[in-house]
N, C-alpha and C positions, 0 to 999 in steps of 0.2 A: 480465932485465937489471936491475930496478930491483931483484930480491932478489939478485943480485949485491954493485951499489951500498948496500945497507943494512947489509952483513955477514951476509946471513943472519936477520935478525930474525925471528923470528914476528911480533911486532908486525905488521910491514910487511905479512908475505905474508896476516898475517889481514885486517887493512885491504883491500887490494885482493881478496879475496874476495870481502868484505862489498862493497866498490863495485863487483864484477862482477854480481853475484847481487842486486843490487839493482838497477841500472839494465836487468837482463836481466827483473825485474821491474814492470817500468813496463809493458810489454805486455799484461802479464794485465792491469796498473790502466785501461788503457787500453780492454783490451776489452769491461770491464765497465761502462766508460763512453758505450761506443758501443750496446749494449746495453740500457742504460739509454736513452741516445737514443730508441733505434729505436721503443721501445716508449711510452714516454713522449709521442711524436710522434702515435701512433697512440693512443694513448690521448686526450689531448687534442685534436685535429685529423683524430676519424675521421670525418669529411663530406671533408675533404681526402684522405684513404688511396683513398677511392674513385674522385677523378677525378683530376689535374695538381695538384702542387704550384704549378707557374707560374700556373696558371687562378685557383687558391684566392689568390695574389698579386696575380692581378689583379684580382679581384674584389674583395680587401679595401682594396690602392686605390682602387677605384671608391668604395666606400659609404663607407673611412671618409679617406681622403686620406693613407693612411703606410702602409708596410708593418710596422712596428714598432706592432703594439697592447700594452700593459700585460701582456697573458699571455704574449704571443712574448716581450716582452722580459728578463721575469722568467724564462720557459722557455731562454733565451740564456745570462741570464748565469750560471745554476745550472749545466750543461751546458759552460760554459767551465770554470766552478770546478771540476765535476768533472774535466775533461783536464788542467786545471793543479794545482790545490789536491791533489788525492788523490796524485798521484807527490812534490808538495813534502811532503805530510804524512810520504808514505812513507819519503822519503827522510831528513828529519829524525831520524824515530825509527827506520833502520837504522842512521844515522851517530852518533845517540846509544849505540845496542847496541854498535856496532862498536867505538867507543871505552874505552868501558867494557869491556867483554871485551879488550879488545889491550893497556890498561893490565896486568887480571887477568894476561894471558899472558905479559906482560912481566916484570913481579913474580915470578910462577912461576919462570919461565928463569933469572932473577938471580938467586932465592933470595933474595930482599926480601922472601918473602912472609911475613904476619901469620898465625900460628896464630887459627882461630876463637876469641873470645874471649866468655865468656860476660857477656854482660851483668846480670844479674840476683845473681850472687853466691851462688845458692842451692844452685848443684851444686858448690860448691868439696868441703865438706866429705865429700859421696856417692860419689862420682869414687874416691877409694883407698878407699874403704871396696867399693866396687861391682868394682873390678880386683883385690882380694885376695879377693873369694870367689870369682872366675872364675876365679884363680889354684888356688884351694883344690879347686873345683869340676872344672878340669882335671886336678890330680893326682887327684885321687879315681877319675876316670874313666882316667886311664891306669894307677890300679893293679889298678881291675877289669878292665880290657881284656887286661893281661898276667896275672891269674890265670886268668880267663876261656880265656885260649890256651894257659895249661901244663894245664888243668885237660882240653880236648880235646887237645893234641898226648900227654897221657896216656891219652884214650881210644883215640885211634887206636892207639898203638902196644898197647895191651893186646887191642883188637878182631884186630891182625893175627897176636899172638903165639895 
């Protein structure tokens, strides 16, 4: 429907691509998050892995009066950032691709587009000098190629006669 309403653009239909295929991407960023978790948890807190997470809760209000110690909390909010912070990074730098490619594809299609342009000034003058011996180099090569062929379609027929 919306590539209907566009005319047809590439632009558009590569745009939403890029935003299907990225938000269908947040899963994987997601799972490596939880993953990271998992391990991270049991990394830091393996006397907890072994009994109740509730227990280890209760006990660390007992001795220290919060259940937020400076390592939990530091381990919080890294672990937030990664579920949130890693899909906005992602997402950022799909929708910076995105754009930039849909511009290119845009340009393309109109025929706006810029022939590469060489910066440097040094291939100007090499450029015909380098296409006229390719030139030269191909005739050369298609006139051995057609003596080459008279030279056997005269073996053959003399082989048959």
């Amino acid at each position: 429907m919306i590539v209907l309403f566009s005319g047809y653009k590439l632009e558009v239909m590569w745009y939403g691509a890029m935003g299907i295929f990225t938000v269908k991407s947040w899963t994987i960023l997601w799972f490596i998050a939880q993953w990271i978790d998992n391990n991270i948890w049991d990394a830091m807190y393996s006397n907890w892995a072994q009994g109740s997470m509730v227990l280890g809760d209760v006990d660390q209000l007992i001795h220290n009066g919060s259940f937020l110690t400076p390592k939990r909390l530091i381990l919080d909010i890294v672990l937030m950032g990664m579920n949130i912070g890693f899909p906005m990074i992602w997402t950022g730098m799909m929708g910076w691709i995105g754009i930039n490619v849909g511009r290119v594809l845009s340009d393309y299609v109109s025929g706006n587009a810029q022939p590469a342009r060489n910066t440097t000034g040094l291939a100007d003058p090499v450029v015909p000098a380098v296409a006229k011996a390719a030139a030269a180099a191909e005739a050369a090569v298609d006139k051995a190629a057609s003596k080459a062929a008279d030279e056997a379609a005269k073996a053959v027929i003399l082989t048959a006669l």
